[in-house]
N, CA, C and O atoms as CSV, one atom per row, in Angstrom:
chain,resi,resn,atom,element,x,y,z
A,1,UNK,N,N,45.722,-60.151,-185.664
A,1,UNK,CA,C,46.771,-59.158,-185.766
A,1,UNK,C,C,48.075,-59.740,-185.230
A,1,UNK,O,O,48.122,-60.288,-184.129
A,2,UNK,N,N,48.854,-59.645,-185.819
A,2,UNK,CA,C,50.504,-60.429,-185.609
A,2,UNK,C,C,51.071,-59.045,-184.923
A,2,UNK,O,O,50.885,-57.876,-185.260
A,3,UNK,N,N,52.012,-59.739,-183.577
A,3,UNK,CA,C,53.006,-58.729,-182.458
A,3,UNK,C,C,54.139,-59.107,-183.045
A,3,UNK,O,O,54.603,-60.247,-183.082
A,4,UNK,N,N,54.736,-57.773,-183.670
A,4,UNK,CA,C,56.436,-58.137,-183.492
A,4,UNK,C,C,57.225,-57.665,-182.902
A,4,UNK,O,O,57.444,-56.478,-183.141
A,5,UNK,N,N,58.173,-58.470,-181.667
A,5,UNK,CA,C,58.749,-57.778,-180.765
A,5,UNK,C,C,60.294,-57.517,-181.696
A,5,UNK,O,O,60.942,-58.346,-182.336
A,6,UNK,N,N,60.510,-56.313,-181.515
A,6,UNK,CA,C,61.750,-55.923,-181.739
A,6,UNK,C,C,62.948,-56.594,-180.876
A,6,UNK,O,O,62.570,-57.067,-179.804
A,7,UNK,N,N,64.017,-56.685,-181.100
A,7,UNK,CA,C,64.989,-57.900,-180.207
A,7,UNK,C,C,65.838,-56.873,-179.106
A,7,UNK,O,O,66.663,-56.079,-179.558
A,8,UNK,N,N,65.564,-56.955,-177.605
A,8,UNK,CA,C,66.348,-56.592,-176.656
A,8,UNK,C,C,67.851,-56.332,-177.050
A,8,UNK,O,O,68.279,-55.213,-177.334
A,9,UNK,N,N,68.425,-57.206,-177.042
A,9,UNK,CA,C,69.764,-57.345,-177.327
A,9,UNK,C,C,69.592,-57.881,-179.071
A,9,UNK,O,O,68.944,-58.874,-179.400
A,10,UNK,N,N,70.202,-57.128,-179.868
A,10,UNK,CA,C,70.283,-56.780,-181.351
A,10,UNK,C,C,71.796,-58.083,-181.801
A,10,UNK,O,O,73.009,-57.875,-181.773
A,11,UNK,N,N,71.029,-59.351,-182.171
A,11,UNK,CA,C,72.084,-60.419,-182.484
A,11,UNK,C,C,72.033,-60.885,-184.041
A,11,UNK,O,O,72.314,-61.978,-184.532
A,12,UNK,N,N,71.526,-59.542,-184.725
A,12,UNK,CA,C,71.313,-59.790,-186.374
A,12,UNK,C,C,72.479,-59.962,-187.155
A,12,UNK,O,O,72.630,-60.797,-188.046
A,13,UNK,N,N,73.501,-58.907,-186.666
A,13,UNK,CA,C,74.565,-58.752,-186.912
A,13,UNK,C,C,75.502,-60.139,-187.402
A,13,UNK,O,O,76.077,-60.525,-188.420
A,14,UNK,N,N,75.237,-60.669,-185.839
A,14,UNK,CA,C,76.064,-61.771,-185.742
A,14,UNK,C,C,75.159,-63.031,-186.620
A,14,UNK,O,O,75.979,-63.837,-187.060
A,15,UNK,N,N,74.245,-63.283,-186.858
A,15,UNK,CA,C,72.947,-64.093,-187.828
A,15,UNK,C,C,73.537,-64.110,-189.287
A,15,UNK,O,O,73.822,-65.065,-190.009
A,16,UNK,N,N,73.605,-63.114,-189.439
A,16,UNK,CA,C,74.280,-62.682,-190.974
A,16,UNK,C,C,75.660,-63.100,-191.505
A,16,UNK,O,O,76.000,-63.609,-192.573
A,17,UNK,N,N,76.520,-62.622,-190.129
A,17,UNK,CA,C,77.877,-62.707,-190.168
A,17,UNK,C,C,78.546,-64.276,-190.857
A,17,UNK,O,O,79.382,-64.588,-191.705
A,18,UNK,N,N,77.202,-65.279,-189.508
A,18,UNK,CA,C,77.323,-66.793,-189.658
A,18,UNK,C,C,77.215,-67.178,-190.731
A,18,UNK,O,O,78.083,-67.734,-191.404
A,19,UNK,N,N,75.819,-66.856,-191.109
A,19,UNK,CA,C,74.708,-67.436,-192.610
A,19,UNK,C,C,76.158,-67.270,-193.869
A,19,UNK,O,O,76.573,-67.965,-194.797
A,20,UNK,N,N,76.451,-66.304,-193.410
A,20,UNK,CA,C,77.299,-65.603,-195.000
A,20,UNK,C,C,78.642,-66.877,-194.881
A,20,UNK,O,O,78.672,-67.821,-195.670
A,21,UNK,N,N,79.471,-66.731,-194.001
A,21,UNK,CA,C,80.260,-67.466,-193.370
A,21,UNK,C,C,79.817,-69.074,-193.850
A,21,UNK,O,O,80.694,-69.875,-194.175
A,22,UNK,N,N,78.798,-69.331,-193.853
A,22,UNK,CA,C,78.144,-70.657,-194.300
A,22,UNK,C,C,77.945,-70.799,-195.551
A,22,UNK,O,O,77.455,-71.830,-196.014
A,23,UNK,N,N,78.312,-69.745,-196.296
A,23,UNK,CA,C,77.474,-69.904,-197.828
A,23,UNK,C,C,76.589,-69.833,-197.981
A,23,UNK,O,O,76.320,-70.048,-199.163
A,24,UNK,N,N,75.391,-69.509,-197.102
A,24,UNK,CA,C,74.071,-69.612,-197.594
A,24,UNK,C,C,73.366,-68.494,-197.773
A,24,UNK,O,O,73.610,-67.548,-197.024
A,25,UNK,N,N,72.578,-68.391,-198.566
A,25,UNK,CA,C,71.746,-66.963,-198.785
A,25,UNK,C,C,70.235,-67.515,-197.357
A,25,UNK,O,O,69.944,-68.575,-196.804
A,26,UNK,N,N,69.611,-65.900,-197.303
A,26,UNK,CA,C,68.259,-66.345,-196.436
A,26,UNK,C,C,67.377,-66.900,-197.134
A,26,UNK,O,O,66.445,-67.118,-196.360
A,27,UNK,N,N,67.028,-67.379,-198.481
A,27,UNK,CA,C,66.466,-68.217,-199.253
A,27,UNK,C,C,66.491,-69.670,-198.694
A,27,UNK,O,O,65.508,-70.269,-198.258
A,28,UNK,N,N,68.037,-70.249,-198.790
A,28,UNK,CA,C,68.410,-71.679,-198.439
A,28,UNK,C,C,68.053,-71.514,-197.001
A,28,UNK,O,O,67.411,-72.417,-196.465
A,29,UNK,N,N,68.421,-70.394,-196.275
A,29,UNK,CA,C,68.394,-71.080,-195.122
A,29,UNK,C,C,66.832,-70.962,-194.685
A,29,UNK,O,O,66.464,-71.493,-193.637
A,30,UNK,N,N,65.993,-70.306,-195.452
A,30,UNK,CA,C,64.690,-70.614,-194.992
A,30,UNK,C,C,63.973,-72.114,-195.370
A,30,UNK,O,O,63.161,-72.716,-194.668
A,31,UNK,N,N,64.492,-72.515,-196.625
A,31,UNK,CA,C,64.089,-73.972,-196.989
A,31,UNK,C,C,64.304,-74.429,-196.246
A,31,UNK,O,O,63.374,-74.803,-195.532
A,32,UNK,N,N,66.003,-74.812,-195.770
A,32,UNK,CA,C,66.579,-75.812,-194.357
A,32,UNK,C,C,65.518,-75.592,-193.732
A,32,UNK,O,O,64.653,-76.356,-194.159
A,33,UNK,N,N,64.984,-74.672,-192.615
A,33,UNK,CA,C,64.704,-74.679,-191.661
A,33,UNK,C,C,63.136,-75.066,-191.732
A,33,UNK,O,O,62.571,-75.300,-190.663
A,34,UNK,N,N,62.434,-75.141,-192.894
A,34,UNK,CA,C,61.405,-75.667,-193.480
A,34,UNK,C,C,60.899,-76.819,-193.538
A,34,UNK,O,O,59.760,-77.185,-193.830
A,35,UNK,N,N,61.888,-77.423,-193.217
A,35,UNK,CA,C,62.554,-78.950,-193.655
A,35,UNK,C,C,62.468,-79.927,-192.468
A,35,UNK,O,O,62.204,-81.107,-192.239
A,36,UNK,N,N,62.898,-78.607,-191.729
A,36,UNK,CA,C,63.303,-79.062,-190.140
A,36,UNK,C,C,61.731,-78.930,-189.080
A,36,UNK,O,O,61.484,-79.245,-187.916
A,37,UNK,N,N,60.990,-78.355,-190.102
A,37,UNK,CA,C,59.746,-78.447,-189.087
A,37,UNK,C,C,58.856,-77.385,-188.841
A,37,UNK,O,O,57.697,-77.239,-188.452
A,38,UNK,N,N,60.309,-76.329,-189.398
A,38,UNK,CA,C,59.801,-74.968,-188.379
A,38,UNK,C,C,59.184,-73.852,-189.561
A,38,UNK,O,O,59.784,-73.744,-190.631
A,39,UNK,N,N,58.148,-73.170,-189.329
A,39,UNK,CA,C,57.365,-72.278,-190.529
A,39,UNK,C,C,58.390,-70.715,-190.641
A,39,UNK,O,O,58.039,-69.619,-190.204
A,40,UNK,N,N,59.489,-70.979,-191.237
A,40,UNK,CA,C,60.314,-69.734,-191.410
A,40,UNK,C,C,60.464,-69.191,-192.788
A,40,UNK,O,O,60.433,-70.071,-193.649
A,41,UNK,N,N,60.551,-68.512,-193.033
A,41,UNK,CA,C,60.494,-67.603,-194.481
A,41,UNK,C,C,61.323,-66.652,-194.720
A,41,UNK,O,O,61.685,-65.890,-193.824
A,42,UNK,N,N,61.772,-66.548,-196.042
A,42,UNK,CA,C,63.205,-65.525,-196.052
A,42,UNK,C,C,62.783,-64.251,-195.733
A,42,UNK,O,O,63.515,-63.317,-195.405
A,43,UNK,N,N,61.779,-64.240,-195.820
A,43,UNK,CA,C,61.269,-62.260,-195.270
A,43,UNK,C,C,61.632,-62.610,-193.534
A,43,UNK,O,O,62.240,-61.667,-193.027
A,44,UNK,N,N,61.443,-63.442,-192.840
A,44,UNK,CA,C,61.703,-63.450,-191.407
A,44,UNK,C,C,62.780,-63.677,-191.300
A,44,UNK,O,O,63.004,-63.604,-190.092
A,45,UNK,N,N,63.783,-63.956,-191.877
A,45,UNK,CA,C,65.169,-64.603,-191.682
A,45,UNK,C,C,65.782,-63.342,-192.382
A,45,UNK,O,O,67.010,-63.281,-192.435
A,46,UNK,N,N,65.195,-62.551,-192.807
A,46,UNK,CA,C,66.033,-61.087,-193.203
A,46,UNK,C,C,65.758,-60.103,-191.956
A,46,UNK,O,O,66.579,-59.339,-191.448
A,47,UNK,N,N,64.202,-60.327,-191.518
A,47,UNK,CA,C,63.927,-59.203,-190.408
A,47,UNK,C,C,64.665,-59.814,-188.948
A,47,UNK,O,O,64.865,-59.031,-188.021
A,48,UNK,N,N,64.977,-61.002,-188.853
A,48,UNK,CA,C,66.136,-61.623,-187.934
A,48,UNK,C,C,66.848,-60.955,-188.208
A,48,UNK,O,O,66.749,-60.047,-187.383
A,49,UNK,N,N,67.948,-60.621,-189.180
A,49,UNK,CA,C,68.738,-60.194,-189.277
A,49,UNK,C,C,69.420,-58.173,-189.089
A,49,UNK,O,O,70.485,-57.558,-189.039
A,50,UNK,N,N,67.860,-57.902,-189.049
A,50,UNK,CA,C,67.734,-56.594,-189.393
A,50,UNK,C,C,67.378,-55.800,-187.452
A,50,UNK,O,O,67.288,-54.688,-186.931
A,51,UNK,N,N,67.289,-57.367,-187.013
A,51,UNK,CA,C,66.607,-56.994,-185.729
A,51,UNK,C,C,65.553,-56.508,-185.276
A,51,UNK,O,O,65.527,-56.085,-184.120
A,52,UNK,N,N,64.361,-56.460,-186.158
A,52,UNK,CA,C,63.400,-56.451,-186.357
A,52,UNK,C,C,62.109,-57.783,-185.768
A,52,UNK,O,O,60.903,-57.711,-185.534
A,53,UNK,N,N,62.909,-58.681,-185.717
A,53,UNK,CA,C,62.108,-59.959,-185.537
A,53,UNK,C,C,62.430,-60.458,-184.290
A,53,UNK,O,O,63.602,-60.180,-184.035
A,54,UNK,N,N,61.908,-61.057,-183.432
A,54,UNK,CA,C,62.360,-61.812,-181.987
A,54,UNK,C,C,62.565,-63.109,-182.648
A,54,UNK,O,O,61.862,-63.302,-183.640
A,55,UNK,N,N,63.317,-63.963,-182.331
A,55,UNK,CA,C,63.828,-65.236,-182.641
A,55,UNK,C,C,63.547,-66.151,-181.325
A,55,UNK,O,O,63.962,-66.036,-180.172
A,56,UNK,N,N,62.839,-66.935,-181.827
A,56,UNK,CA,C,62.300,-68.410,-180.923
A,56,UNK,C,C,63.683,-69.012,-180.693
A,56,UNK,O,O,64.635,-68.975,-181.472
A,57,UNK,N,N,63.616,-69.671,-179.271
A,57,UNK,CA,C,64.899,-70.447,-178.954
A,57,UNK,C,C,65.274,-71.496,-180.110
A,57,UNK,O,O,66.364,-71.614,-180.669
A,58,UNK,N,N,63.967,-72.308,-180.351
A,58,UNK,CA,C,64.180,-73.373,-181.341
A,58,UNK,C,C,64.401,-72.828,-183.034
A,58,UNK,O,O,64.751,-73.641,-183.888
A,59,UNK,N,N,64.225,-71.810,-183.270
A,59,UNK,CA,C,64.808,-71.160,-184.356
A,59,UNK,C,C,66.462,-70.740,-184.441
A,59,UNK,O,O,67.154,-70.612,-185.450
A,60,UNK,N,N,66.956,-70.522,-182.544
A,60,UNK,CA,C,68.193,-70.134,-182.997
A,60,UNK,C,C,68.739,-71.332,-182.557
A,60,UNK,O,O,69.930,-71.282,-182.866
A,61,UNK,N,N,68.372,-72.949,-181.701
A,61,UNK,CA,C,69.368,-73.650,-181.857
A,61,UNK,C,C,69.458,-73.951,-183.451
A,61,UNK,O,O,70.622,-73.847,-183.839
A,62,UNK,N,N,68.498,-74.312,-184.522
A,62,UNK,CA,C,68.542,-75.018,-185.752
A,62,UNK,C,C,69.521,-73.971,-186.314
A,62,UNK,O,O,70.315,-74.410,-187.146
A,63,UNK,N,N,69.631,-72.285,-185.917
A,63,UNK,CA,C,70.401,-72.088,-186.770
A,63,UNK,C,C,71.827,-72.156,-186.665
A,63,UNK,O,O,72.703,-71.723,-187.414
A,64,UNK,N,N,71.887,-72.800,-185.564
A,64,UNK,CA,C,73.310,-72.779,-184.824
A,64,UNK,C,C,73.698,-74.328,-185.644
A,64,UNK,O,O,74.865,-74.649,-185.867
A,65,UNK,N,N,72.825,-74.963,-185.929
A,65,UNK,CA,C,73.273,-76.583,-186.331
A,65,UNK,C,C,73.571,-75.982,-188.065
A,65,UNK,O,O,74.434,-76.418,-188.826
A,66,UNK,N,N,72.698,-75.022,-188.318
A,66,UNK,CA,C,73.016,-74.794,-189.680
A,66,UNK,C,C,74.499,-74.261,-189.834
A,66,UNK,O,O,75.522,-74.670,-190.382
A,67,UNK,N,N,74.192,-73.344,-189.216
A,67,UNK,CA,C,75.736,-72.512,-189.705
A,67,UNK,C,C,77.128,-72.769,-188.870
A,67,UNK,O,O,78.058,-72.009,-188.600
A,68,UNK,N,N,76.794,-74.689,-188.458
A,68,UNK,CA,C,77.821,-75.210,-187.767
A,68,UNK,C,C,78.568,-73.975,-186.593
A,68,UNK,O,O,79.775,-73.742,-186.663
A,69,UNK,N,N,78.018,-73.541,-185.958
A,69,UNK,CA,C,78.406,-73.069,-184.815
A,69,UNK,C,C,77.864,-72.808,-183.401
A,69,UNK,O,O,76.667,-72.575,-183.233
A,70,UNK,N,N,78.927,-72.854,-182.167
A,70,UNK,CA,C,78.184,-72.669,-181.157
A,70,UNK,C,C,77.342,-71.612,-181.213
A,70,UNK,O,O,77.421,-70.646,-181.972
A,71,UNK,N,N,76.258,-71.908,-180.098
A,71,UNK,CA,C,75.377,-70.804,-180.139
A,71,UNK,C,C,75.814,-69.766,-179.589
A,71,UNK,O,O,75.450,-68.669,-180.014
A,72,UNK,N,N,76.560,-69.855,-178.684
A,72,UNK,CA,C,76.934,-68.651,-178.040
A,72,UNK,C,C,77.755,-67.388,-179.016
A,72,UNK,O,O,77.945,-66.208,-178.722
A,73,UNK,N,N,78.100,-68.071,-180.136
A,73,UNK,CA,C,78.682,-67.298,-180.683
A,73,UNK,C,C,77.599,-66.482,-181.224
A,73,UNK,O,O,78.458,-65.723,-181.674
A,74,UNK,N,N,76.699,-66.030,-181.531
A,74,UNK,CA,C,75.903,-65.854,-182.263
A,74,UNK,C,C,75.567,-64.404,-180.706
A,74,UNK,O,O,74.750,-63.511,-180.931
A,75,UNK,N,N,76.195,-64.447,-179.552
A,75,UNK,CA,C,76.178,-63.247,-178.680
A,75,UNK,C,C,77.539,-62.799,-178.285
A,75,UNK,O,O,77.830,-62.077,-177.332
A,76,UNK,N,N,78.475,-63.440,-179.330
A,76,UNK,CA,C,79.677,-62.307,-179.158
A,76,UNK,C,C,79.347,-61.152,-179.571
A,76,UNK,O,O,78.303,-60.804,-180.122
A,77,UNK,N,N,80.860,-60.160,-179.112
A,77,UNK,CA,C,80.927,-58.504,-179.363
A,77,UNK,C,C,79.470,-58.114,-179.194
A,77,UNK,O,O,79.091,-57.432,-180.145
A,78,UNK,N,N,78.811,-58.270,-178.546
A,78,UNK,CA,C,77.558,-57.564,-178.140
A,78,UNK,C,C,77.384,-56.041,-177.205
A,78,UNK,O,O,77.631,-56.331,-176.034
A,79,UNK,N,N,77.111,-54.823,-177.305
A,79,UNK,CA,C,76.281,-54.333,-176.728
A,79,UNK,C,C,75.922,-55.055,-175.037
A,79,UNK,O,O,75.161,-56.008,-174.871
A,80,UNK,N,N,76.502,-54.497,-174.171
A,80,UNK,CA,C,75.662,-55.379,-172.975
A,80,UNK,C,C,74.306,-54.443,-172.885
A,80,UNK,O,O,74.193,-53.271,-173.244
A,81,UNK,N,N,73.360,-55.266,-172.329
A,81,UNK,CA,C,72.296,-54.447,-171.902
A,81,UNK,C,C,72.148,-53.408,-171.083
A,81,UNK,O,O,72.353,-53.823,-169.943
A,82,UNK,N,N,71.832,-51.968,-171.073
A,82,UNK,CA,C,71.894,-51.037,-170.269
A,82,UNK,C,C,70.537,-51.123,-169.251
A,82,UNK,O,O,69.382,-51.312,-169.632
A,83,UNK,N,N,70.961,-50.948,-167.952
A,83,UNK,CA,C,69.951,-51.038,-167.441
A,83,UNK,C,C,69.014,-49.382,-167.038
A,83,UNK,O,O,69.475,-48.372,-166.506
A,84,UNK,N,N,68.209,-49.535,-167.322
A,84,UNK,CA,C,66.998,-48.215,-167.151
A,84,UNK,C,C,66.872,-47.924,-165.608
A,84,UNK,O,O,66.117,-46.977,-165.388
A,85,UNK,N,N,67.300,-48.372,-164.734
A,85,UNK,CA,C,67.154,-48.379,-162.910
A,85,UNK,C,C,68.183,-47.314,-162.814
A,85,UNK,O,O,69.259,-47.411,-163.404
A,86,UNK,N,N,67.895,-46.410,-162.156
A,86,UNK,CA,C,68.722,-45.256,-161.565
A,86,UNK,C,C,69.570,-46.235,-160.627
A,86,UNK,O,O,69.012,-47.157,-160.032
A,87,UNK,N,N,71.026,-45.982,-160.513
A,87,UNK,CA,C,71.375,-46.382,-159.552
A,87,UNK,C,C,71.458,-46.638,-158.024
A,87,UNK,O,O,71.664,-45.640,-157.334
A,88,UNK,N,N,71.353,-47.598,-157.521
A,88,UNK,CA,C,71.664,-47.305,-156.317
A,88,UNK,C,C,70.095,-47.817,-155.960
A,88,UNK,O,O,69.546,-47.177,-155.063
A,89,UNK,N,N,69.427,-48.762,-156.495
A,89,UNK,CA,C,68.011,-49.234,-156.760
A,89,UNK,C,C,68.336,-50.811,-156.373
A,89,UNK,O,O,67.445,-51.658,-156.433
């Protein structure tokens, strides 16, 4: 039975923003990353995007080499995380 963690902080947005920005559909960029070693598939590289999927570190440096950008960009304009602790904890 396969776990899919839904993503804490929601960075699909910005996944998409890049990919598109790059020219590439999630087709190509699932080949690239195919290529590169890693078992990715355009159904996972859409549910990346949808925030649906947790993303392996080594999935998001390759995609950072793909879509020629720092990684960090890929957590701009974010949502900060809210924390669930009553204050004063």
């Amino acid at each position: 039975m396969e776990n899919k963690l839904k993503q804490d902080v929601p960075i699909g947005h910005n996944l998409k923003k890049f990919r598109q920005k790059a020219g590439l559909s999630q087709e190509s960029v699932a080949a690239k990353l195919q290529t590169m070693g890693l078992d990715i598939h355009q159904k996972i590289i859409s549910e990346m995007e949808l925030g649906t999927y947790s993303i392996r570190i080594s999935v998001l440096l390759a995609l950072a080499e793909l879509y020629d950008t720092p990684i960090q960009d890929f957590f701009a304009d974010l949502d900060r995380y809210k924390e669930t602790v009553p204050p004063g904890r």
